[in-house]
N, C-alpha and C positions, 0 to 999 in steps of 0.2 A: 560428470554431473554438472549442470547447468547452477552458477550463481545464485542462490535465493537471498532474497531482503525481506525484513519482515517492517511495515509499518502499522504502527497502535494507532487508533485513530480515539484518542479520549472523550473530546466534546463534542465529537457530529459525526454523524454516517453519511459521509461523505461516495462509499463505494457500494452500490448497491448490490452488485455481485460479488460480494469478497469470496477471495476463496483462505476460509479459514479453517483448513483441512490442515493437520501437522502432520500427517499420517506418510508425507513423502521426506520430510526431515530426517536425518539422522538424531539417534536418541539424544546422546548430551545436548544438541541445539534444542529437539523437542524439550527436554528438562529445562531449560536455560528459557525457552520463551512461554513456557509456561506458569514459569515462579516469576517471570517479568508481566506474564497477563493477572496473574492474582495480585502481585502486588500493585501494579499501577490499575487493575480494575476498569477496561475499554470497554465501550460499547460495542465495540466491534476491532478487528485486527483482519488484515492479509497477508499472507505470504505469495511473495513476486514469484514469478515466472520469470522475467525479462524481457519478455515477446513485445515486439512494436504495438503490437494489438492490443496489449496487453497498460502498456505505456500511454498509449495513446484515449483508451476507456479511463485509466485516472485522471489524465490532465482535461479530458469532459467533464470528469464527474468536479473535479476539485472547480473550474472555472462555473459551473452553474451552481455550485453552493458557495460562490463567493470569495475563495479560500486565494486564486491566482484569477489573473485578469492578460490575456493574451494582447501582447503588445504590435502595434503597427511595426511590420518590416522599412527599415528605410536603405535607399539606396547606397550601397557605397562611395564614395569620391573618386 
């Protein structure tokens, strides 16, 4: 079974495709991030895949809401 990370996204919807489906979780985690989405109370939540595709549609989405700012590469010495 593939890694999952789950992040809360509290004060912005920042991913517009979330995939906030628990239905692939094992139960204790699904319990566990359950009583952590009622008590902390998100707008929204995703549960990661890991996939470059996947990685790579967050740091989109988080850099046009502001959230990271993609930095000039500089050359090494």
């Amino acid at each position: 079974m593939n890694d999952l990370y789950l992040f809360i996204f509290l004060a912005m919807e920042v991913f517009a495709k979330a995939n906030n489906s628990l239905d692939s979780l094992p139960s204790k985690i699904r319990e566990y991030v359950q009583d952590k989405i009622q008590l902390c109370q998100p707008t929204n939540f995703h549960v990661c895949d890991g996939t470059d595709q996947e990685n790579q549609q967050l740091l989109d989405s988080m850099e046009r809401a502001g959230v990271i700012r993609k930095l000039k590469k500089y050359k090494n010495w």
